[in-house]
N, C-alpha and C positions, 0 to 999 in steps of 0.2 A: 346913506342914500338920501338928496334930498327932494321934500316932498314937495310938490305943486300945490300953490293956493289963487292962482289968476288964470283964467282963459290962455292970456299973452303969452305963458309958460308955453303951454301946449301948442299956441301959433307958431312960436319961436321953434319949435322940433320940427312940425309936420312944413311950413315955410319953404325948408329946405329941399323939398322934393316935391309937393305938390304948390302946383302956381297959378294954376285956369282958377279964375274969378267963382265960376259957378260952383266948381268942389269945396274952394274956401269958404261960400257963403252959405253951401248944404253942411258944411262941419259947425260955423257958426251958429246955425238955425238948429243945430243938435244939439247943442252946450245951451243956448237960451232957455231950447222946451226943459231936458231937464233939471235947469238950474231953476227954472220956474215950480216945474214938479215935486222935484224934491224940497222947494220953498219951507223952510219950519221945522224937516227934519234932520234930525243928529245921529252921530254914530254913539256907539258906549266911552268912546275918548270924549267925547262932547264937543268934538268940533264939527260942524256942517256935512253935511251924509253928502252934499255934490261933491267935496274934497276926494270921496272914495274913486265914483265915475269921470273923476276928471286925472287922475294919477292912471288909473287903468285906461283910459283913451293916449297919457302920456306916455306909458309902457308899449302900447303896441305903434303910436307913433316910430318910436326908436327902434321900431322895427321894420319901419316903411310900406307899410300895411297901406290898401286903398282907402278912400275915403267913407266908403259905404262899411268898413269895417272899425273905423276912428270911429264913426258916426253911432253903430253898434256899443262900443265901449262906454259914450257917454249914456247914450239910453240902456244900459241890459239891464239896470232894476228897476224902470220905471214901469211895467209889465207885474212885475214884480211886487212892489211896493207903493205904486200910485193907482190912481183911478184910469189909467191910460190902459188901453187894449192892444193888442194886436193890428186889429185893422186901424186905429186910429193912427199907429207907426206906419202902414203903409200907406195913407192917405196922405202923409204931410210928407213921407220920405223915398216911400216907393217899396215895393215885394222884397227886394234886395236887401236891405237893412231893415225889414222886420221880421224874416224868415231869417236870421243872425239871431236879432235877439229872443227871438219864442222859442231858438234852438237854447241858447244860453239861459232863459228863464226856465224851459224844462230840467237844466241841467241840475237847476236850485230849487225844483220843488222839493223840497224836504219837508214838507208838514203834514199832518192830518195824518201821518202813518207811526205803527210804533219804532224806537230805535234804530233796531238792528235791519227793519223791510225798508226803514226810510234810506239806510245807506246803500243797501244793494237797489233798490229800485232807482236813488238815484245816480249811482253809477250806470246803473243801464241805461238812463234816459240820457247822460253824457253819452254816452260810448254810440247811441242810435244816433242821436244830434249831431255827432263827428261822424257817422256812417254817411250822413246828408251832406255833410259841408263840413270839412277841416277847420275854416273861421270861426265857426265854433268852437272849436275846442281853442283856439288861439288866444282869443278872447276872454273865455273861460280861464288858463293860464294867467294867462294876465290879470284878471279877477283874481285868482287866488294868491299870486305874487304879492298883490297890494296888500290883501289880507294878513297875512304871514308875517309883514313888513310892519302891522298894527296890531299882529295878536296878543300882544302886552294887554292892551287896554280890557280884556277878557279873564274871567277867572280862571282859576289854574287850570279845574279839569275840564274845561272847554278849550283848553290851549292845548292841551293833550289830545285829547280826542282829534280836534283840526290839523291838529299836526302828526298825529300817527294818520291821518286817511290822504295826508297830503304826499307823505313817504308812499301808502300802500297804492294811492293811484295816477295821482298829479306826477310826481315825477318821474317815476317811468316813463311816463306820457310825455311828459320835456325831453326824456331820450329816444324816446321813438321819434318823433320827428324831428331830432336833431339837435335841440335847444338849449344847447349843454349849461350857458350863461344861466338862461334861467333855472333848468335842472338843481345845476351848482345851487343856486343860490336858497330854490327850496327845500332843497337838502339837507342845507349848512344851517338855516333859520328854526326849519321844525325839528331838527337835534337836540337844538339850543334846549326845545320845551319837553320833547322824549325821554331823553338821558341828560341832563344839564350836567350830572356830575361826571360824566364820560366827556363830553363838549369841551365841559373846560379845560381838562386834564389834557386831549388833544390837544388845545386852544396853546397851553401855555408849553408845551412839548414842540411843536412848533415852532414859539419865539426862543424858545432858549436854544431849540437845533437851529433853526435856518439859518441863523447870521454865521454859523461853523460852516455850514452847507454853500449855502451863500455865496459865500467867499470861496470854494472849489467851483462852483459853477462859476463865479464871474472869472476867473482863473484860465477857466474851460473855456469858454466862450472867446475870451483874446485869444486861445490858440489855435481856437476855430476858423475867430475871423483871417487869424494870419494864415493858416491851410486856403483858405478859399481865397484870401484874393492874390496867394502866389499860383493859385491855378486860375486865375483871370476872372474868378466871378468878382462882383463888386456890386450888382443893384440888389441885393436881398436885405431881409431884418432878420436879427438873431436875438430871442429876451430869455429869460427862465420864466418857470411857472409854476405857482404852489398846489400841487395835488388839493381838490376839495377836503375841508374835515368830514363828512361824511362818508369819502369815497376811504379813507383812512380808517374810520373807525369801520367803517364794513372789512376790512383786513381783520382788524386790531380782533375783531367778534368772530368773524366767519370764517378764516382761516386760522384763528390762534396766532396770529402773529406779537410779536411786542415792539412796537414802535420804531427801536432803532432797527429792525429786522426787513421794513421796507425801504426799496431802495428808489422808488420813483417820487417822492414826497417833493424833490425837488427835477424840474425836466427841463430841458433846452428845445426850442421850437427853433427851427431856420426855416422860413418862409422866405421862396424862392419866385422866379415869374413864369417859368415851364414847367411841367410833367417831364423833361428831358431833365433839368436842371435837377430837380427833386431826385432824381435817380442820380445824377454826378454828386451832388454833395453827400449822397448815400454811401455811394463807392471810397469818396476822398474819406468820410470817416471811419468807414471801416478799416481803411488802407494805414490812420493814425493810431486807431485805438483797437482794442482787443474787445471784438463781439462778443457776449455771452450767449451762451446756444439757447435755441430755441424762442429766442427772447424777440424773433425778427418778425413784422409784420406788414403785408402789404395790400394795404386798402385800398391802394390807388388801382392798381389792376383786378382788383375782389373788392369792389365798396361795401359798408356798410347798408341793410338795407333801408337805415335811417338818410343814408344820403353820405353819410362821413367819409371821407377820403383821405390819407394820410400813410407815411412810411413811419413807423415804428421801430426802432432799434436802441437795444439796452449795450453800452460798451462799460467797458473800466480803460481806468485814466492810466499813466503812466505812475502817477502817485497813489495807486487802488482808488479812487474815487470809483464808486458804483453809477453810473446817471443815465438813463433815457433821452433818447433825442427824438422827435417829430421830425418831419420833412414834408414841408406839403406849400402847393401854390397860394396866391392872396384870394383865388376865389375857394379854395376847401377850406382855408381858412374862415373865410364870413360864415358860409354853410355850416362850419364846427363849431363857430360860436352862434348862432343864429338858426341853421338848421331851414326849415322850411320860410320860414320868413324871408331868409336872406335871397333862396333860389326864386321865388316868387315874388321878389319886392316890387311894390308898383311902379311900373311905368308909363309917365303920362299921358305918353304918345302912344302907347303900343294898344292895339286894340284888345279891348277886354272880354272875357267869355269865361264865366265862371263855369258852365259845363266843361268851358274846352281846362280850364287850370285843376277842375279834379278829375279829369280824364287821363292829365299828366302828372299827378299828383298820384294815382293809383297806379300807374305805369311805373312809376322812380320807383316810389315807397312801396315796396312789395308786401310788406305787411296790413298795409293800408288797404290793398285792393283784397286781400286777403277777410280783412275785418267786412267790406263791401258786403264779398262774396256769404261770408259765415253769417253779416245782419239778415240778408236776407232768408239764405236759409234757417236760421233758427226763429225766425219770423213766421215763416211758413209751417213751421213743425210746433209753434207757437209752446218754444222752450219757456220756463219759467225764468222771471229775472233772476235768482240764483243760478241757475245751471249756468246763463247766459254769463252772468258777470264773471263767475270763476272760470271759466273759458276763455276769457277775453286777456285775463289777470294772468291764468298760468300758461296759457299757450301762444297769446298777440305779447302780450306786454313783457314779459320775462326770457324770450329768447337768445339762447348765447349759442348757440349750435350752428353755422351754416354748412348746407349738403347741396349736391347737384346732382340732377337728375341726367342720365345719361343724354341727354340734350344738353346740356350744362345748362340750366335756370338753376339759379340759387333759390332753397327754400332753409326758412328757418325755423328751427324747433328752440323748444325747451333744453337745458342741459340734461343728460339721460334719458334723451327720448331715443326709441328706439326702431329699424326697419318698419311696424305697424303704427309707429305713428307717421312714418313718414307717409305711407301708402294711405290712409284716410285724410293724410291731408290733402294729398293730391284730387283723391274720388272717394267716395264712401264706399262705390260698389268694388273700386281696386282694394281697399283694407276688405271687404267682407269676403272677397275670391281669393285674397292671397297667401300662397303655400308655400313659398319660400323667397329667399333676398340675397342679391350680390352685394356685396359693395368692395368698389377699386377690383372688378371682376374676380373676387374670391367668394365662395356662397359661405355664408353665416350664419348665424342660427337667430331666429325672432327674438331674442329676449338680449341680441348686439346692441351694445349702447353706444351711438354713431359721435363723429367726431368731426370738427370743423377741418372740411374739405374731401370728407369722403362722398363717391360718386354711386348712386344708389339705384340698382334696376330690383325691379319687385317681383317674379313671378305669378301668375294669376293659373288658376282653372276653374274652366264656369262649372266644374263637375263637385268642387269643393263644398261641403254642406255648410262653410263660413265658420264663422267663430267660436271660440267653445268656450269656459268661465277663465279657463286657464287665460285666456288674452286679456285680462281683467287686470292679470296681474304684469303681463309683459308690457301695454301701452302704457304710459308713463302721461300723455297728454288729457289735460280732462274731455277735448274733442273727442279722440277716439275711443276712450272708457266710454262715452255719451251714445256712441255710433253702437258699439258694440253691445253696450246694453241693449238697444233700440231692437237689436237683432236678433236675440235671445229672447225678449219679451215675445217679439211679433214670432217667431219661433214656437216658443211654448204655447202662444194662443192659437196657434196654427196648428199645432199638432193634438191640443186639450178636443178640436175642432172635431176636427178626423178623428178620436177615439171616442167623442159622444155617439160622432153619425156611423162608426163599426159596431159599438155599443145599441143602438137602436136597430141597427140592420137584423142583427144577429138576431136580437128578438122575435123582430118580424119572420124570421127565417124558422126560429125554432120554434112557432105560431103556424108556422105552413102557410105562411101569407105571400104573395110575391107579387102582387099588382096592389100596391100603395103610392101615394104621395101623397109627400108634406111640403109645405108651402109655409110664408109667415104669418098668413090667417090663418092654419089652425096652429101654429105655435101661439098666437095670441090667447088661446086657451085656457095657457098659464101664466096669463098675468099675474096672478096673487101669487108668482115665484119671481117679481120682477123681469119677466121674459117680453121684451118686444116684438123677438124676430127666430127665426129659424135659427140661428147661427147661436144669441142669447138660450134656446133650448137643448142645444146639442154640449153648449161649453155646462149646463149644469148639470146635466145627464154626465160626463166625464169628470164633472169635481163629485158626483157621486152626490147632488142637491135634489134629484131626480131622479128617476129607478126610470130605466128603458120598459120596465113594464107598463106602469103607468101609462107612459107616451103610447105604448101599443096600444095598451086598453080604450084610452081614449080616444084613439082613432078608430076604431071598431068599433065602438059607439056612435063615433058621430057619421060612422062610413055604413050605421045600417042600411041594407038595399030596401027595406018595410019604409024610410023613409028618403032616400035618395029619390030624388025628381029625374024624369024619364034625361032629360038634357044631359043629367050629372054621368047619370050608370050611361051612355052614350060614351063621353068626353073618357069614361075610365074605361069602358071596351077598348075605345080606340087607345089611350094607353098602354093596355092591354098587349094591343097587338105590336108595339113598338118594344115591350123589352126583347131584349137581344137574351138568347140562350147561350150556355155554355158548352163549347169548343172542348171535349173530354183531355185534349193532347194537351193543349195551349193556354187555355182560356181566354183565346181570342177569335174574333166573331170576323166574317167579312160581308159587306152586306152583298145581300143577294146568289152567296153561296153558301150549299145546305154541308156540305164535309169536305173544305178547303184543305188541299195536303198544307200544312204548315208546319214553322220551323223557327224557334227561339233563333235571334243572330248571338254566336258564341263572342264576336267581338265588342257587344258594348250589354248582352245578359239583360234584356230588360225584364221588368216585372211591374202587376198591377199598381196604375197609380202614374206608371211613367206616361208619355205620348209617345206615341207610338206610329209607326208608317211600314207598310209592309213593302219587297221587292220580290217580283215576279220574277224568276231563275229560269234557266232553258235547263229544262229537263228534273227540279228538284224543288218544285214550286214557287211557293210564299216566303219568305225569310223575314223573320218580325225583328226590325229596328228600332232601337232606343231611338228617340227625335234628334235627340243630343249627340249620336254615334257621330266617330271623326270617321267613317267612309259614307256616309248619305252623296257628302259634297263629289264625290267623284262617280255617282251612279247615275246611270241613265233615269232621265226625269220622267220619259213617257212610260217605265218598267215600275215609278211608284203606285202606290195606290194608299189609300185612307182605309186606315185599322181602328178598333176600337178591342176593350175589354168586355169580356160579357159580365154579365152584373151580379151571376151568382156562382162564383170559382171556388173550389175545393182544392184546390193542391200546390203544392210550393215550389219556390222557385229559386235557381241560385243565385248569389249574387257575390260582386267581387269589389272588396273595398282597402282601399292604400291607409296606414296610418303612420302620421310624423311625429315621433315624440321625443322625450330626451332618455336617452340610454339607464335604463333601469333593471337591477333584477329582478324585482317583483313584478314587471311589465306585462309578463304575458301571461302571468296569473292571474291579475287581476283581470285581462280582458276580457280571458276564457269563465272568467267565473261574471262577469258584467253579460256575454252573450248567453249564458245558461240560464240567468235570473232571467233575462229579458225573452225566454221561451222559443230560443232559437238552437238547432246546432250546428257546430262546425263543419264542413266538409274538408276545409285547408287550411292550415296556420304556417307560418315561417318568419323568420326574422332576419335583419341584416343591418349593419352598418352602411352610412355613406360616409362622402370622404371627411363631412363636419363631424363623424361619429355622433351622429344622433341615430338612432332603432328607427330603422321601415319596417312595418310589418305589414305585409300582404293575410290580408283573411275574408275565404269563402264560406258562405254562410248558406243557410234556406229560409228562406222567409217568402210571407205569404202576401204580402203588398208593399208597396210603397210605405206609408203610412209605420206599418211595424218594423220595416228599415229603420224610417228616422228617430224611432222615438227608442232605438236601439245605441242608434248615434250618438243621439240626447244621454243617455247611460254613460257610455264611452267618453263621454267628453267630461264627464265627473273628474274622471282619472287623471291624477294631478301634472302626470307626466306627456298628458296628450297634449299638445298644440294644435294637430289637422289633420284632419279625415276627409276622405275623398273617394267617389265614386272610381274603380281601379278597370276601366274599360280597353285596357290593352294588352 
């Protein structure tokens, strides 16, 4: 590769496609500043430090990049490494090329932090930087190309280090937006410094096959050409092409292969001028030679969601030659080697709108819009850069899976990801409601590990109590592991919640007390137990940091009537006269009648804790509704009315809950002996196969609120063999 040392170099590239006077002289006036800035300094080769921004402005030239992004290349370390700002780049150049480079100078903060925080934090500041603008990262490539290209001039374990994080994020990144040239190239380079003694062994495995190889391909190819042009084609190109050494030694390592054992090391591309044609010389070869099954691929109708377009097919020759063919037009071809650069190369007439080119940049690149969607959210949830980057790494950047959604939108996963990751990818709240999965209309089981082109409907019910640890181990994605934690935490602190404030009630109850309130001024109380707030009092009262006595005591202290001010004992009459009593039948109240005939509804069982809405019956009164019951929607509106709980209920209630697990015989052992710990008993147990042979079991219980439901739940989902439990209202 050779390297640039004059401006004239870099005119002589970009020349060719940019030609308005003003752009040439805003790319000029780029090279001066930092050929001025950089004035004095050196790299570790000890050649002039402009030599580095002036090779990476020449890299993205050749890739026909606009001028505001050449102009970026020349300046991305003067931010960097000179006395120059931010705003000083926009003052001489405009917003446009200094919001490029403060993205690519984020990219490079690497200092001030230790090791290991410096690399994940700055991979996350790439990965937001490209959430903003793709030019950034292009750039950034480019930057690291040149690098790679000069890591000789570096000591060994700095060439190691650069070159294993260049594998672990840079080139991925060259393949997600399509870049395969450069990919390649930083693949094959940081080898070189990784494994050098695997490198070479490829390296020279290679020259002594290919000229054997070689020569069956050039062989192939005249009998090619003569196939195509006795069937009238004649304007196409037909070359071979040597497999990257990287993408080889990922064989050699990852599938145990041994060298002669790959057969694509050497390929044939015919590059045709239609999408029609591409499919005829598909036909005419298959019709010469013997396909290899399953070996057949077709991007042109399914693209890659990097953009890549191409027919793929493995045949054998008449003489056994094993070889791979390509088939694709001269524009999937620029795209396959060039990728987003090529689909967006500037053009100088055409009006420009950097909104509107990552608008349709997120639109093409499905992953892209994806990354958008996840910066923000995990923004907002203000994940740590760890979480952020190994999400970005194992589920943006490592995708080989594509599935469709019964809409058919392609989404892509991880390999072995499975129905739950697919359903948080979509929505967090569809993975947290979902009970079961089709895919290719056959139902599966959650722990199905999906495959490219399966077509995926999710089932949801809002009645489902969400995830249980067991899905911990069935998502395969670090997203949905992240989601599903998210929802167990807020879970247990939900529920730690509610057994502080049953925990204090009680008290108060077994005190003969029943006209109280707490509030977060008198939680403030207990500050010296770090308690802020009401909620702060109740979660240490349930980790047992707190005795419910105490809380009592102290409220009875501070609630003496010898010192309550007339206003107070006022505010707590009235109080007073608002709680609601208890309903002996029901435990529910209706305001303004003193002994409403009522009536639990059998179809959705509700109990303390749920919402609830009652319906007026001709001739059989009140009928208390779950809020959630699937018959509200078909009842007369003007027959509802507004229910409550009364506040102090003695008596239990049934309830009826579904559970999906995998087929065990200790199954129903251990549930029965999970609901007895948990101070509940059974009224009904049963079990059954469905047609995936996974165990339903239906089981009605008594319990005495909401609250002791769930944290019964909470038990049951210990159980290695549960996946999902659900409220059973039918």
């Amino acid at each position: 590769m050779v390297t640039a040392t004059t401006y004239e170099e870099l005119e002589k590239i970009f020349s060719k496609y940019i030609r308005k006077p003003e752009s040439k002289a805003l790319i000029r006036k780029a090279w001066d500043v930092a050929e001025s800035l950089h004035n004095g300094q050196l790299r570790k080769s000890g050649e002039p430090y402009i030599i580095h921004p002036l090779n990476v402005a020449c890299i993205l030239a050749e890739l026909h990049v606009g001028p505001a992004t050449i102009c970026a290349g020349l300046l991305h370390d003067v931010v960097e490494d000179t006395q120059a700002t931010k705003e000083d780049i926009a003052k001489e150049f405009g917003d446009d090329v200094a919001e490029i480079v403060d993205g690519v100078t984020k990219v490079g903060q690497i200092k001030f932090v230790s090791l290991e925080q410096k690399q994940v934090e700055n991979h996350q500041h790439m990965l937001l930087a490209m959430a903003k603008d793709i030019r950034v990262i292009v750039v950034k490539l480019a930057d690291r190309l040149h690098n790679i290209r000069t890591l000789n001039a570096l000591p060994p374990e700095k060439q190691r280090r650069i070159a294993r994080e260049t594998l672990e994020i840079y080139a991925p990144l060259a393949h997600k937006i399509g870049m395969f040239r450069i990919k390649a190239e930083l693949e094959d380079t940081s080898l070189r410094y990784v494994d050098n003694e695997m490198y070479n062994k490829i390296l020279t495995q290679i020259k002594n096959d290919s000229s054997a190889r070689m020569s069956n391909v050039d062989h192939t190819i005249d009998e090619i050409k003569r196939i195509l042009g006795e069937n009238g084609l004649t304007d196409y190109q037909i070359k071979g092409r040597i497999k990257n050494i990287y993408s080889i030694y990922k064989k050699m390592v990852n599938q145990k292969k041994d060298f002669k054992d790959i057969y694509d090391i050497l390929a044939i591309r015919v590059i045709v001028k239609t999408v029609g044609e591409c499919y005829q010389v598909l036909g005419l070869i298959h019709a010469n030679y013997t396909p290899v099954p399953k070996r057949f691929k077709d991007y042109i109708a399914v693209p890659k969601p990097n953009m890549y377009q191409s027919l793929h097919t493995t045949v054998i020759s008449n003489d056994g030659f094993t070889f791979e063919v390509q088939i694709r037009t001269e524009e999937m071809d620029r795209i396959a080697e060039y990728g987003i650069a090529a689909h967006w190369a500037y053009k100088e007439n055409a009006e420009y709108s950097k909104e509107r080119e990552q608008f349709e940049i997120a639109q093409t690149l499905k992953w892209y819009g994806d990354l958008l969607k996840f910066s923000e959210e995990e923004n907002a949830q203000n994940a740590s850069a760890e979480e952020y980057v190994e999400t970005v790494k194992e589920d943006l950047l490592n995708t080989t899976v594509y599935v469709y959604t019964p809409t058919g939108e392609v989404v892509d996963l991880p390999k072995g990801a499975t129905p739950l990751d697919f359903a948080y990818k979509i929505h967090t709240n569809i993975g947290n409601k979902t009970v079961g999965a089709m895919v290719n209309n056959h139902i599966v089981p959650l722990d199905y590990e999906l495959k490219t082109g399966d077509i995926i409907s999710i089932k949801t019910n809002k009645n489902s109590f969400g995830p249980s640890e067991n899905w911990l181990k069935i998502a395969k994605t670090t997203h949905a592991r992240h989601k599903i934690k998210s929802f167990l935490n807020k879970q247990n602190h939900d529920i730690l919640l509610g057994q502080g404030k049953q925990m204090v009630d009680e008290e108060f109850k077994s005190q003969r007390i029943t006209n109280y309130d707490l509030d977060n001024e008198f939680a403030l109380k207990f500050q010296k137990n770090n308690i802020s707030s009401l909620d702060d009092m109740y979660l240490e009262v349930a980790k047992n940091n707190l005795s419910a006595k105490t809380v009592v005591s102290k409220y009875i202290g501070a609630s003496d009537p010898s010192r309550l001010t007339e206003e107070a004992l006022s505010r707590q009459i009235e109080r007073s006269q608002r709680i609601l009593t208890t309903n002996s039948e029901t435990g529910v109240v209706v305001e303004g009648l003193t002994n409403p005939q009522l009536k639990l509804g059998s179809c959705c069982n509700p109990i303390p804790g749920d919402e609830i809405l009652g319906y007026v019956t001709k001739g059989n009164g009140i009928v208390v509704h779950n809020l959630c019951c699937k018959n509200i929607n078909s009842f007369q509106k003007e027959r509802l009315i507004p229910l409550a709980w009364a506040t102090n209920i003695d008596r239990k209630y049934p309830v009826s809950i579904k559970i999906e697990a995998t087929a065990n015989m200790n199954l129903l052992v251990e549930i029965m002996n999970t609901v007895s710990a948990s101070g509940m008993s059974i009224l009904a147990i049963n079990a059954n196969q469905n047609a995936n042979l996974e165990a339903i079991v239906k089981l009605k219980v008594m319990t005495d609120n909401l609250l002791s439901l769930e944290k019964m739940i909470v038990n049951l989902k210990k159980i290695k063999y549960i996946y999902n439990i659900e409220r059973d209202n039918h």
